[in-house]
N, C-alpha and C positions, 0 to 999 in steps of 0.2 A: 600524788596522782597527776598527769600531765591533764593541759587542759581539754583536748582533744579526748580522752578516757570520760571526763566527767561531761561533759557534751552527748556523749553516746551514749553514757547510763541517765543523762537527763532525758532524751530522745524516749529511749526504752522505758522510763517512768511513764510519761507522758502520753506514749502508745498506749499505754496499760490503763492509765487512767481517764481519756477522753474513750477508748471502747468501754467502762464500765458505765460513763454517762449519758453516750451518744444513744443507747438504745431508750432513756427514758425520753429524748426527745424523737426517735424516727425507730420504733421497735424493727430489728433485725438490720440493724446499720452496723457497720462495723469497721473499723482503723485499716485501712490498707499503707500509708506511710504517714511522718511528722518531717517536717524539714523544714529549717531556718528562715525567717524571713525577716530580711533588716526593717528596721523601725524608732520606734520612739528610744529614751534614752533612761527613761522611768519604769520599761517595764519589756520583754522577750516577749519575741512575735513568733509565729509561725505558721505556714501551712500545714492543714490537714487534710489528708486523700482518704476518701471517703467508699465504700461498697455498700449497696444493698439500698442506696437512695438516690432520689431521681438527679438526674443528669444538671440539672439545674442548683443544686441541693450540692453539690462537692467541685471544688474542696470550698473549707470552712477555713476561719481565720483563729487563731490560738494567741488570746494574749495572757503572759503569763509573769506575776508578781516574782521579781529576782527572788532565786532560792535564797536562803540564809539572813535575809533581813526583816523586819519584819511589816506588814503591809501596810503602811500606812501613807497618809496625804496624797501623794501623786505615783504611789505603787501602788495602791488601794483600788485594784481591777476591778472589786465587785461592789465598789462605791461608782465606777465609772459606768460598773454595768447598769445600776440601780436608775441610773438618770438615763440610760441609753432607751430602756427597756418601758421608762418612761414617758420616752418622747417620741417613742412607735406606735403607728397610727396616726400619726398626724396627716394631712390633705397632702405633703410631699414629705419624702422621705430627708430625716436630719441629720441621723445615723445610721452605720449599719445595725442591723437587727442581732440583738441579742439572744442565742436558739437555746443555750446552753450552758452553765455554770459548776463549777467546785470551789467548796470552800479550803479544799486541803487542810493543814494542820503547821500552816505559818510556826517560825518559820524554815522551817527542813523542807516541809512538803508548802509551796506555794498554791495559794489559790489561782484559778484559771477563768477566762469568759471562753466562749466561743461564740465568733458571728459569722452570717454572712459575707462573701466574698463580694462586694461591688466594684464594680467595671468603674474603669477611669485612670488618669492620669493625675499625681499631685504634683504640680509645677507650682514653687512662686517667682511669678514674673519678673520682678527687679532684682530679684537677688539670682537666680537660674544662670546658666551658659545662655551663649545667642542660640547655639544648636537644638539647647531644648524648648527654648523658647515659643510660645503658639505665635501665630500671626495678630498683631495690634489689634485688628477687629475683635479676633477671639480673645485676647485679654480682657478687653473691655466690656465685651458682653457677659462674661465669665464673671467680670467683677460686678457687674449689674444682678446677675440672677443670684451672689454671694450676699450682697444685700438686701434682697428678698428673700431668701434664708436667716437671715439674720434676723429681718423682721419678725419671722413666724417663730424661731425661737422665742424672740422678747414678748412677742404677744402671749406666752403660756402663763400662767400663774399657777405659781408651785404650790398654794393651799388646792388650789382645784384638781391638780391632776398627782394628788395623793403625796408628795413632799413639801407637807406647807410645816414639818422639823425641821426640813435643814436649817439651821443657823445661818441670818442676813449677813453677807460682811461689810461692813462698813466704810465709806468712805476714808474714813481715820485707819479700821483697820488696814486698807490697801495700801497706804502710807507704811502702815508702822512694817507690817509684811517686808515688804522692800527695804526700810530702814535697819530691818534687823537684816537681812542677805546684804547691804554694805559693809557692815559692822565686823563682817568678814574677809573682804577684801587687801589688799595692801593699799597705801595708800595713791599713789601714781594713778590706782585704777577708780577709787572712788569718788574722788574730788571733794568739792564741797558740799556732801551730803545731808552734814547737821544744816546746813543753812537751810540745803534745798527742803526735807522734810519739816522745817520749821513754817518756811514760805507757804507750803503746800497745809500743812495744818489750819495756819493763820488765814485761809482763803477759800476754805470748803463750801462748796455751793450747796445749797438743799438738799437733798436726794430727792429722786424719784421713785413709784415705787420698785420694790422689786421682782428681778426679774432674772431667768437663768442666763448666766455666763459661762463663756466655753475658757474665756483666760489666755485665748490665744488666734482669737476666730480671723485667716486671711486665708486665702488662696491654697497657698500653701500646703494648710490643713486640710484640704476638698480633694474630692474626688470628680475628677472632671470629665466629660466627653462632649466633643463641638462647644456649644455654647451653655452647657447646661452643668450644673454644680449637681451631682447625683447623691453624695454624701458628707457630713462635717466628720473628718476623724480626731483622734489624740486628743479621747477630753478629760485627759489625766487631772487638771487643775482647775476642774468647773466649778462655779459657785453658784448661789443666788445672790445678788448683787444689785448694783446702779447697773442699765444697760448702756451709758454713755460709756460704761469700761472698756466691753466688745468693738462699740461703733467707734473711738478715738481710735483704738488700736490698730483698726481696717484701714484707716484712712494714712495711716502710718508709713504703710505698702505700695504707696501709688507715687509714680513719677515725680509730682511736686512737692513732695514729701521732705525730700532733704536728708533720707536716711543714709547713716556713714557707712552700711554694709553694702551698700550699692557701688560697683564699681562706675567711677566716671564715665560720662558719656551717654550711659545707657538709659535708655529711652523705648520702654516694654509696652505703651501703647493702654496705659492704665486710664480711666476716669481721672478729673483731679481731683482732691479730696474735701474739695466742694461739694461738686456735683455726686460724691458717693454720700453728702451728707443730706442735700435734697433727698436722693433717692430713699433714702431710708426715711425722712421725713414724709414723704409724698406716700410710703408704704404704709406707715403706721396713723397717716393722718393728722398729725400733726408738728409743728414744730421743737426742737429740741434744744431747749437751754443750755447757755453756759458753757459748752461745749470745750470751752480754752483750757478753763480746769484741766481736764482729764487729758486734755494734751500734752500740756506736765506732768502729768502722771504718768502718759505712756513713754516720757523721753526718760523719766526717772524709774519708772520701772525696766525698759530697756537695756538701760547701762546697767542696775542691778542684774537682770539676769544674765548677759553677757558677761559682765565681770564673774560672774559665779562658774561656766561653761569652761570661759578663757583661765580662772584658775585652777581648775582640774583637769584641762587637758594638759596646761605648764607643767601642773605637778607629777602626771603621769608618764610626761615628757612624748606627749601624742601629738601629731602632725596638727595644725590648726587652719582650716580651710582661710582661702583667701579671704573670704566677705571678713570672716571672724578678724584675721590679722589688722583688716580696714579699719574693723573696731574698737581697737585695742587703746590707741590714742586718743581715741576720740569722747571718753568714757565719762571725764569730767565734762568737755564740753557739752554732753548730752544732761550733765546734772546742770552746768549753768543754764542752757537753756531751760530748762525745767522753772528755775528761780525767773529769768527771764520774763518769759509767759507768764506768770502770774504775779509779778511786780508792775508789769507794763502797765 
């Protein structure tokens, strides 16, 4: 069957199946179309056009676990949904709203969420075109109000707001996670990774307690307009966790950063990643330890997941955007520094 066939009988599923759920959330709504919408890499997006519900109310967002595999870790939509649905209600909004759900029958018939549509633009600054780029001001305030979202995330406590099961991960386990996505790799790309997982074991700071992580929280991932972060999306890989995981990673993204996916020169008009680490401290009240650790960790997780992206576009033999090809070299040296930082 060409793939353009199976597209159209997914399409036709999917009409079928959001009109038989859409009326237990909005009685007498109904499917007026489904169409494509590009997105994450872990899981089929779509619009849905909506009749019979208020103007504000349509269209809805359709995310949906790849058919034929089966749902789990970062396919796992109604694990994504579970924490979405969680974290609505809160004083600002963190995600969009969860309105809707199927569990399907994984995995032929894939499970679905559906949520709200929010307004906004997702740009990351240092790694974006000039063209799409906001003005320096707007980055910066963008990235201030991203770390006040951050904050109000790490402030929840996951016994309190009814997921105090999820499983903590561990310091060690963020290590081993990665260690095992090198172990994959070819060599050229992973460099000295037994050292660096070794360094980074040999060095583990306390924990704090825990708190939700999104696994990928920058810019990037928001949903933006003028100055204001209106929503976190893609939180295929959340955990409960250390929240120094989230706040090293952020600071990752800002012009003094030294990150290799950044083309030369470029200068987005970001906080430096100092002063986003104030900010988050001035939020939460207090100061934040140790903070270098997890610096390591994000240069070694980095090169892990980029090495993973970059070898299945190779293998697929798929175009590989510029920032990525910047990356490609630079893979070890992001493990060296990794040992680096926490040798110093």
């Amino acid at each position: 069957m060409a793939a353009s066939q199976a597209d159209e009988i997914m399409l036709g599923q999917l009409h079928d199946r959001v009109g038989q759920r859409v009326t237990d959330w909005r009685p007498g709504a109904r499917v007026r179309g489904v169409s494509p919408l590009t997105g994450g890499t872990s899981s089929l997006t779509f619009i849905v056009d909506l009749a019979g519900v208020a103007a504000v109310e349509t269209p809805v967002v359709l995310k949906v676990a790849p058919p034929g595999l089966a749902p789990l870790r970062n396919r796992d939509v109604l694990r994504q949904a579970r924490l979405q649905q969680t974290i609505q209600g809160t004083p600002r909004p963190l995600a969009p709203d969860v309105l809707f759900s199927d569990p399907g029958e994984p995995p032929e018939v894939p499970p679905f969420m559906a949520m709200n549509l929010v307004a906004g633009e997702c740009v990351e600054p240092v790694l974006c075109d000039d063209a799409e780029r906001p003005a320096p001001v707007q980055v910066r305030a963008r990235f201030f109000d991203a770390v006040r979202v951050l904050a109000q995330l790490h402030a929840l406590v996951p016994a309190e707001v009814g997921l105090g099961d999820e499983p903590v991960v561990g310091l060690a386990d963020e290590v081993d996670r990665w260690t095992r996505a090198f172990t994959t790799l070819p060599p050229e790309m992973a460099g000295d990774y037994e050292r660096a997982a070794k360094a980074l074991r040999a060095t583990m700071p306390a924990p704090l307690p825990p708190a939700f992580n999104h696994g990928d929280f920058r810019l990037g991932n928001t949903l933006c307009e003028g100055d204001r972060v209106n929503a976190v999306i893609d939180w295929e890989i959340w955990s409960v966790g250390d929240p120094r995981v989230d706040l090293s990673w952020l600071t990752y993204f800002t012009d003094d950063a030294g990150h290799p996916a950044v083309a030369p020169g470029t200068v987005a008009g970001t906080p430096a990643g100092r002063e986003v680490v104030r900010a988050y401290e001035d939020a939460i009240g207090r100061p934040v330890p140790e903070l270098g650790w997890f610096d390591a960790l994000t240069r070694y997780k980095e090169a892990a997941t980029t090495g993973l992206l970059l070898k299945r576009a190779l293998k697929l033999g798929r175009p590989v955007k510029e920032s990525m090809a910047r990356m490609q070299p630079e893979l070890p040296r992001l493990v060296q520094e990794a040992i680096r930082i926490v040798s110093g």
